[in-house]
N, C-alpha and C positions, 0 to 999 in steps of 0.2 A: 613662264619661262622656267628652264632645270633652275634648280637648287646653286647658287651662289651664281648667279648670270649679273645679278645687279649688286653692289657695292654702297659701301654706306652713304655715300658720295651723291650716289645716285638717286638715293632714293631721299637724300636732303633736298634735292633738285626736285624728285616727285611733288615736295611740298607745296614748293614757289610754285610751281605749274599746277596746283592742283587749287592754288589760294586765286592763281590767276585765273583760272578758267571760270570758279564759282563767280569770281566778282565781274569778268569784265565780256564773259561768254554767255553763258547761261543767263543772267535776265535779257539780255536783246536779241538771241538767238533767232526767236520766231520772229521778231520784227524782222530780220536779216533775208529769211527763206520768202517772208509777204512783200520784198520788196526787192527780192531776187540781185542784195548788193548786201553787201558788210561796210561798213562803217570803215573811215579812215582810222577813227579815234583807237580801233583794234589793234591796229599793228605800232600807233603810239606807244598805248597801253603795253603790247608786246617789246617792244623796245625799251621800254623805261623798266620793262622787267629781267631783261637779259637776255630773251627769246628770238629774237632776230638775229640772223648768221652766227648760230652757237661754233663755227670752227674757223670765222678769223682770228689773226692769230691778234697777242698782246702788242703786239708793234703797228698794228691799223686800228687799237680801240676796241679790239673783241676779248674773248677770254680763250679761245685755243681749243674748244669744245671739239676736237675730233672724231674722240669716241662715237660711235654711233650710235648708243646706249641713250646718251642724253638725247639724242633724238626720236627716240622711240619711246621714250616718256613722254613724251608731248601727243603720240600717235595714240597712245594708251587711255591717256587723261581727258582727251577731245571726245574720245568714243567712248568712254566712260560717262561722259556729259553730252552723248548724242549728237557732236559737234561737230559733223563726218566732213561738210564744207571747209571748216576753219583747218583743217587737219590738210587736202586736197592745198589749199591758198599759199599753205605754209612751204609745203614742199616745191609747190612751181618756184617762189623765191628760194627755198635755198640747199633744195636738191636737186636743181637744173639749172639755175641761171648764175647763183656764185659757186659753184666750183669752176665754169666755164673762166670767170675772172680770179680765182684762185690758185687756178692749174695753168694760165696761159696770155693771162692779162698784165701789161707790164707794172715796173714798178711805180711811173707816174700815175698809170689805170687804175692800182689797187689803191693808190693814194689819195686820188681824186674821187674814186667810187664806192667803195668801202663802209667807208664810216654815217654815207645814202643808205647800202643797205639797214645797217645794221640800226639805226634813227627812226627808220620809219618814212622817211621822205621820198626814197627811191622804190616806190612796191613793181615787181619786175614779172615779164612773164616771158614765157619760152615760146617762141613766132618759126617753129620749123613746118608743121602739117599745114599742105594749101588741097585748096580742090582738088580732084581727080590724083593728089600724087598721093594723100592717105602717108603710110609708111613709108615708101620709095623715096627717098631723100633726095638721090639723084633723081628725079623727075623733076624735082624744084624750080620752078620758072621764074620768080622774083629774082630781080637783076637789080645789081649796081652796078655803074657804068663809072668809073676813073675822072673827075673833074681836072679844067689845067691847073686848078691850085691844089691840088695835090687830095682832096677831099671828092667824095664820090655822093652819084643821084641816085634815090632807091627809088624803085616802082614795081608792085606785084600787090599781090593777095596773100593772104593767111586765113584760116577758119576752126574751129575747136579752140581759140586762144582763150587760155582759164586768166581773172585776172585784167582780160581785154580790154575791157570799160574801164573800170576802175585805178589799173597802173597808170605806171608812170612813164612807163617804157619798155622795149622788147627786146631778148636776147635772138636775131633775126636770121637766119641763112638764106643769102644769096647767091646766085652765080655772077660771077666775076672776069670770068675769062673772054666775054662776048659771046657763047659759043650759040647756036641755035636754043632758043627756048621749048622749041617745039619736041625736041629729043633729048636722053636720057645723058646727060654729063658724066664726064670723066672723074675720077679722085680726085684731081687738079682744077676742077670747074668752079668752087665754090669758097666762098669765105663768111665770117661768123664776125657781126655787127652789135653792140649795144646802142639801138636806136633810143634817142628821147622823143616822147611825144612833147615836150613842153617847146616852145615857140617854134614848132613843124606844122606850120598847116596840113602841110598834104600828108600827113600822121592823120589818118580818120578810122578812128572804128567803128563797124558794121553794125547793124542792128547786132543783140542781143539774144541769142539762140537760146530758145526756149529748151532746157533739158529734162529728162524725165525725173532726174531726181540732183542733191546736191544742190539745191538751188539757191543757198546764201550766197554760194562764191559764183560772179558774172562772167560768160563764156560769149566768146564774140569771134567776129570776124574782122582784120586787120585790114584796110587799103593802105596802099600807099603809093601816093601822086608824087612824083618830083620830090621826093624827100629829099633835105639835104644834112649830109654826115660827115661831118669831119672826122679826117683821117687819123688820128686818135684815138676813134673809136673801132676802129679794128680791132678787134681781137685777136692777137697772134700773127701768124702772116697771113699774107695773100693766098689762096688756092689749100687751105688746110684745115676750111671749115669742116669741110665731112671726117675726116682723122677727129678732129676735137669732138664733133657732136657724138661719136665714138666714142669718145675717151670719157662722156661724162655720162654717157648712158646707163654704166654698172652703179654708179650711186641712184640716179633714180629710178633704174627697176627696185633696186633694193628698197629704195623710202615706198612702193607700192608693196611690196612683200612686207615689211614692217607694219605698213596701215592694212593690210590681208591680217595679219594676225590676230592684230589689235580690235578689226568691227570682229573676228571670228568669236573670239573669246568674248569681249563686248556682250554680243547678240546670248551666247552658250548659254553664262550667266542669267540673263534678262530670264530666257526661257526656262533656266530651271527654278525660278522663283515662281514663273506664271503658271507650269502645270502642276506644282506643288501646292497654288491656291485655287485654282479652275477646280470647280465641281461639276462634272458630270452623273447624270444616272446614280446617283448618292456616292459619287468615290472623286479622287484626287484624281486629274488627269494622269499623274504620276503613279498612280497606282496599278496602270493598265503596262503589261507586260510588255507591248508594239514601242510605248513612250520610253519604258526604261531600255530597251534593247537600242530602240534609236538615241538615247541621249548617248547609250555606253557607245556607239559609234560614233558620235560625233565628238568626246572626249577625247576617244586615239586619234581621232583626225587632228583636232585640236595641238594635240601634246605631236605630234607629229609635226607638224605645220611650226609649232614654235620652235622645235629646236632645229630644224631644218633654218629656220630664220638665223635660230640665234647663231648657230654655226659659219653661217654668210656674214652676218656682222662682226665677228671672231674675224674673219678671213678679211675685211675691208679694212678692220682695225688694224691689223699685218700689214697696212698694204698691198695684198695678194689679192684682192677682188676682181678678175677678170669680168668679161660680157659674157660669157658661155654660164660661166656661174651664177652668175647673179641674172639672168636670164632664168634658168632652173627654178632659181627661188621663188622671180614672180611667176611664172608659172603655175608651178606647184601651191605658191600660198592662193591668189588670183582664182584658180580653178576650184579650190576649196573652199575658200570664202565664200561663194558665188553657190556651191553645192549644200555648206550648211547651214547657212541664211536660208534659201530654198526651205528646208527641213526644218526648221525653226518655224519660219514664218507658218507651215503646215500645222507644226504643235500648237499655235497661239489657236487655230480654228478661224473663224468669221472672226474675228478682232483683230487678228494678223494682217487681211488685207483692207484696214481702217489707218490711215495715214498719221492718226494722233498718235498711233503706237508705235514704235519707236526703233520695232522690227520689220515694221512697212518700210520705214525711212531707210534702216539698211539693206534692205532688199533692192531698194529704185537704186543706192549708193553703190553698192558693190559690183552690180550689173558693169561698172565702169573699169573697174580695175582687171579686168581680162581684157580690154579696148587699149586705154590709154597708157602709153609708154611704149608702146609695142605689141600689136594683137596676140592673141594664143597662138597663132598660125603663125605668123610673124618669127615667133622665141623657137614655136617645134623648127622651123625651117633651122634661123640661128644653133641649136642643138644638135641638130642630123647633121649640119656642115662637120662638126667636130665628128660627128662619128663616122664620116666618110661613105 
C-alpha cells in the first residue's frame, strides 16, 4: 500500500494476527484442505484473539474496529501464510452476515446475537444464491409463509453456501409477500431472515460441492423443509429484504477487492523469489529480459490495484462507500488478480502447475473472486447503469 496507508496501531494489530495465524493456521492448514472443513477450534482460537466481528461496537463486547484497515490485515496475513480459505471464511461472517445485523437488526437482535458472533459459537453464512436465480435476487423462490402466532415457515433451496456444513446458521432471503415463485418479484417481495440450524430439522445441508480450489472452507447446499422461525428473527421489516442485501453489498465487494490485493501481492512476492533462484540454461530465470519486463508489469498492476483499494477503504471509512464504487473496485482488483496469478504461475514453469506450490493454490483461488459477490458481468452491467 502508498506510504503512510497503515498507522502504528495497525500494524500493532499486524502482530496479533500474525502470532495468530503462525500458531493456530499454518500447522493444521493442510489437514483443513484433506478434509475439505476447518476445524471449530479456529474461530475459537479467533475469538479469544480479538478477530471475530472487529466493528461491534464497545456496548455489545467488541472493540469498535470500523476501520477497514484492521481488516485487511487479516486478508494480508492469511495470504501471506497461503491461507486463502480462512481469509474467504472470515469474510462470509463478518462482511456479509454482521453488518446485515449491525446496520438493521434491532436492539434486542444485536443483544441477543452479537456477542454469538463475536465467541465463536454462532459461525454464520450468507444463504441469498439458489439454482437457476445465480445473481438475480429477484428470482429468489424460497418462501416464508406468516404463521398465526406471529412466527413464519421457511421452505426453498440455496447452493454455493460458503460455511454451509459447518455453520451455525444462515443470513437467508426469502419472499414474503405470497407472490408467485415461479416469477421475478417486486422490491416489496422479499425479506432477510437469520435462520438457526440448531433444533430445526428441516435446516439440512446438501451434499458438499466439491470446488476447484479453496478447499479448507465447505461449500454446500441449503434445504429447507418447514423450517420454523420466530419472528424476531426478521431482520428489519417485512418486504425490505432486497434494499438491505443492497445496502450490505458495498462492504463485501470491497472485503473481495481487499483479499484481490492481498493473493496479488502475495503471489508477486512468491515469484520474485522463485525466478531469482530457478536456473535455466546456466542463468537466473530473472535474468531473462521477457521475466523482467513481465515482473515490471505486474508491479504497476500491483501498485495500481492497491491504491485503487486503498482509496475504497478511505471512502467506506467516510462513510461515502456507495455500490457503483465499491463495485469498480472488485472489479478492477478481481480482474487483476485473476490476470497476474495467470502470469506468475507462467513464471514458476512445470512447478507452477504442481499443487504443493502455493501459486497453483492461488491460481485454483482467485479464479473465484471474479464469480462470487457478483460476476464481472454482473458489476460492468451495475457500472454502465450509472453511466446511462
Amino acid at each position: 500500500m502508498y506510504t503512510g496507508f497503515y498507522e502504528e496501531i495497525h500494524e500493532e494489530f499486524r502482530e496479533v494476527v500474525r502470532e495468530f495465524v503462525a500458531r493456530e493456521v499454518t500447522p493444521h492448514y493442510q489437514a483443513w484442505e484433506s478434509a475439505h472443513m476447518m476445524d471449530r477450534s479456529l474461530w475459537l482460537a479467533a475469538a479469544e484473539n480479538g478477530l471475530l466481528g472487529l466493528a461491534v461496537d464497545e456496548e455489545h463486547g467488541g472493540m469498535g474496529l470500523g476501520d477497514y484497515r484492521f481488516r485487511m490485515i487479516l486478508d494480508e496475513e492469511l495470504a501471506r501464510a497461503d491461507a486463502l480459505a480462512v481469509s474467504l471464511a472470515l469474510h462470509l461472517h463478518d462482511d456479509w452476515v454482521l453488518p446485515a445485523l449491525l446496520k438493521f437488526g434491532s436492539a434486542e437482535q444485536q443483544a441477543a446475537w452479537l456477542p454469538r458472533f463475536m465467541d465463536g459459537s454462532f459461525v454464520s453464512s450468507v444463504a441469498f444464491t439458489e439454482p437457476g436465480a445465480g445473481s438475480d435476487l429477484r428470482a429468489v423462490r424460497t418462501k416464508a409463509v406468516k404463521n398465526d402466532d406471529g412466527g413464519w415457515t421457511l421452505d426453498g433451496q440455496k447452493t454455493f453456501i460458503g460455511n454451509g456444513i459447518s455453520g451455525d446458521g444462515a443470513l437467508v432471503l426469502a419472499r414474503t409477500d405470497g407472490s408467485d415463485v415461479r416469477q421475478r418479484g417486486s422490491e416489496s417481495s422479499f425479506s432477510l431472515f437469520l435462520v438457526e440450524k440448531r433444533d430445526n430439522p428441516g435446516y439440512q445441508p446438501g451434499r458438499q460441492l466439491e470446488k476447484m480450489g479453496l478447499k479448507a472452507s465447505d461449500t454446500a447446499e441449503l434445504f429447507f423443509a418447514g423450517v420454523q422461525i420466530p419472528h424476531a428473527n426478521l431482520i428489519g421489516e417485512q418486504g425490505r429484504g432486497l434494499d438491505y442485501a443492497k445496502a450490505i453489498l458495498p462492504q463485501g465487494r470491497l472485503g473481495i477487492a481487499t483479499s484481490a490485493a492481498a493473493i496479488t501481492a502475495e503471489v508477486l512476492r512468491q515469484t520474485l523469489s522463485y525466478v531469482g533462484q530457478r536456473q535455466t540454461f546456466g542463468h537466473s530465470v530473472s535474468e531473462y529480459q521477457n521475466t523482467r519486463f513481465q515482473l515490471a508489469e505486474l508491479q504497476v498492476g500491483l501498485e495500481a490495484t492497491q491504491r485503487y483499494v486503498a482509496a475504497t477503504v478511505d471512502a467506506f471509512n467516510a462513510g461515502e462507500l456507495d455500490l457503483v464504487t465499491a463495485s469498480k473496485a472488485k472489479l478492477f482488483a478481481s480482474e487483476r488478480a485473476k490476470a497476474s496469478v495467470d502470469a506468475c504461475l507462467q513464471l514458476h514453469g512445470g512447478y507452477g502447475y504442481i499443487l504443493d506450490y502455493p501459486v497453483a493454490q492461488a491460481y485454483l483461488a482467485v479464479r473465484l473472486l471474479t464469480i462470487f459477490g457478483g460476476t464481472s458481468e454482473i458489476l460492468k452491467e451495475t457500472i454502465a447503469a450509472e453511466l446511462g
